[in-house]
C-alpha positions in Angstrom: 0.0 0.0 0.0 1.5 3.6 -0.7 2.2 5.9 1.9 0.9 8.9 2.4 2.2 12.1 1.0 2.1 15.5 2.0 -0.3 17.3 -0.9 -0.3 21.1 -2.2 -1.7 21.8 -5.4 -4.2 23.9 -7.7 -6.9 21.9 -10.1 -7.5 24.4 -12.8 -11.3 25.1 -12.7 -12.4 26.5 -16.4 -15.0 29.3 -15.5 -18.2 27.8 -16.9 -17.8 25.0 -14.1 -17.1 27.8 -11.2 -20.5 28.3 -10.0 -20.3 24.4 -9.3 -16.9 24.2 -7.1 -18.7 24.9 -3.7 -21.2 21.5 -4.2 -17.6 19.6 -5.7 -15.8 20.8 -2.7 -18.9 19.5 -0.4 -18.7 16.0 -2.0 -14.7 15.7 -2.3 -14.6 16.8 1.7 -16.5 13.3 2.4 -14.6 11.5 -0.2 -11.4 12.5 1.3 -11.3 13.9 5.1 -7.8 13.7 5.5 -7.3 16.4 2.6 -8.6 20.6 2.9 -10.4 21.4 -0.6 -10.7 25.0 -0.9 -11.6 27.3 -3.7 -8.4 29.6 -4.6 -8.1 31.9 -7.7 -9.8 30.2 -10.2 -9.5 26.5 -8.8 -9.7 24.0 -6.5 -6.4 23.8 -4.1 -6.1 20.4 -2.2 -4.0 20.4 0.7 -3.5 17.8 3.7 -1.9 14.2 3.1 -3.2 10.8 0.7 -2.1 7.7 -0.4 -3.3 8.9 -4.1 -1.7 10.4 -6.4 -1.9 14.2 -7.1 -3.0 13.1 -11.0 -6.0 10.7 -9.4 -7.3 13.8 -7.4 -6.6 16.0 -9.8 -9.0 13.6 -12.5 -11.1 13.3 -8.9 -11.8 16.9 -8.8 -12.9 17.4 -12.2 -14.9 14.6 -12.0 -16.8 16.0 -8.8 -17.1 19.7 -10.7 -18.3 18.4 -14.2 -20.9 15.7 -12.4 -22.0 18.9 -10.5 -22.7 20.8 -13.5 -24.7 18.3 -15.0 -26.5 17.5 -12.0 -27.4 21.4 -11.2 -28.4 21.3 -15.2 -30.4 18.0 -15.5 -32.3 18.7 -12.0 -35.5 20.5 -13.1 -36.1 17.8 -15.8 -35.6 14.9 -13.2 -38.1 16.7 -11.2 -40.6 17.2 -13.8 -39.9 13.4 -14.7 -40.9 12.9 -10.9 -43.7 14.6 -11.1 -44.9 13.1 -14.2 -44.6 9.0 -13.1 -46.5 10.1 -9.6 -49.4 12.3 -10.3 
Protein backbone atom coordinates (compact mmCIF):
# COMPACT_ATOMS: atom_id res chain seq x y z
CA UNK A 1 0.00 0.00 0.00
CA UNK A 2 1.55 3.58 -0.74
CA UNK A 3 2.19 5.88 1.87
CA UNK A 4 0.86 8.87 2.40
CA UNK A 5 2.17 12.12 0.95
CA UNK A 6 2.07 15.53 2.05
CA UNK A 7 -0.33 17.34 -0.89
CA UNK A 8 -0.29 21.14 -2.22
CA UNK A 9 -1.70 21.79 -5.39
CA UNK A 10 -4.21 23.88 -7.71
CA UNK A 11 -6.90 21.91 -10.14
CA UNK A 12 -7.45 24.38 -12.83
CA UNK A 13 -11.29 25.07 -12.72
CA UNK A 14 -12.40 26.49 -16.42
CA UNK A 15 -14.95 29.35 -15.53
CA UNK A 16 -18.22 27.84 -16.93
CA UNK A 17 -17.81 24.97 -14.07
CA UNK A 18 -17.15 27.83 -11.16
CA UNK A 19 -20.55 28.30 -9.99
CA UNK A 20 -20.28 24.39 -9.31
CA UNK A 21 -16.90 24.16 -7.13
CA UNK A 22 -18.73 24.88 -3.73
CA UNK A 23 -21.18 21.52 -4.23
CA UNK A 24 -17.64 19.60 -5.74
CA UNK A 25 -15.76 20.76 -2.75
CA UNK A 26 -18.93 19.52 -0.41
CA UNK A 27 -18.72 16.02 -1.99
CA UNK A 28 -14.69 15.66 -2.34
CA UNK A 29 -14.62 16.75 1.72
CA UNK A 30 -16.45 13.35 2.38
CA UNK A 31 -14.59 11.53 -0.17
CA UNK A 32 -11.36 12.49 1.29
CA UNK A 33 -11.31 13.90 5.07
CA UNK A 34 -7.80 13.68 5.52
CA UNK A 35 -7.31 16.41 2.59
CA UNK A 36 -8.64 20.57 2.91
CA UNK A 37 -10.36 21.43 -0.63
CA UNK A 38 -10.73 25.02 -0.93
CA UNK A 39 -11.63 27.29 -3.71
CA UNK A 40 -8.41 29.60 -4.56
CA UNK A 41 -8.10 31.94 -7.66
CA UNK A 42 -9.79 30.20 -10.21
CA UNK A 43 -9.48 26.52 -8.84
CA UNK A 44 -9.73 24.00 -6.47
CA UNK A 45 -6.35 23.76 -4.09
CA UNK A 46 -6.12 20.42 -2.15
CA UNK A 47 -3.98 20.40 0.73
CA UNK A 48 -3.47 17.75 3.70
CA UNK A 49 -1.95 14.16 3.13
CA UNK A 50 -3.17 10.77 0.67
CA UNK A 51 -2.06 7.69 -0.43
CA UNK A 52 -3.28 8.95 -4.12
CA UNK A 53 -1.65 10.36 -6.36
CA UNK A 54 -1.89 14.23 -7.07
CA UNK A 55 -2.98 13.12 -10.98
CA UNK A 56 -5.98 10.69 -9.39
CA UNK A 57 -7.26 13.77 -7.43
CA UNK A 58 -6.55 16.03 -9.76
CA UNK A 59 -9.03 13.58 -12.46
CA UNK A 60 -11.06 13.33 -8.90
CA UNK A 61 -11.78 16.85 -8.80
CA UNK A 62 -12.92 17.42 -12.18
CA UNK A 63 -14.91 14.57 -12.05
CA UNK A 64 -16.85 15.96 -8.76
CA UNK A 65 -17.09 19.68 -10.69
CA UNK A 66 -18.28 18.36 -14.18
CA UNK A 67 -20.93 15.67 -12.36
CA UNK A 68 -22.00 18.86 -10.49
CA UNK A 69 -22.72 20.84 -13.54
CA UNK A 70 -24.70 18.30 -15.01
CA UNK A 71 -26.53 17.46 -11.97
CA UNK A 72 -27.44 21.45 -11.17
CA UNK A 73 -28.42 21.33 -15.23
CA UNK A 74 -30.43 17.96 -15.45
CA UNK A 75 -32.27 18.67 -12.00
CA UNK A 76 -35.53 20.54 -13.13
CA UNK A 77 -36.05 17.75 -15.81
CA UNK A 78 -35.62 14.93 -13.24
CA UNK A 79 -38.07 16.70 -11.16
CA UNK A 80 -40.63 17.19 -13.77
CA UNK A 81 -39.85 13.42 -14.70
CA UNK A 82 -40.94 12.94 -10.90
CA UNK A 83 -43.73 14.61 -11.15
CA UNK A 84 -44.91 13.07 -14.22
CA UNK A 85 -44.61 9.01 -13.09
CA UNK A 86 -46.52 10.08 -9.60
CA UNK A 87 -49.40 12.27 -10.27
Amino acid sequence: MPKAAELDFVVDVSPQFEEHANSAILRLQSLYPTCRFTWRDGGISISGSSDLSEERLRKDVLHAVYREKIYAETLTMRQALVAAVTS
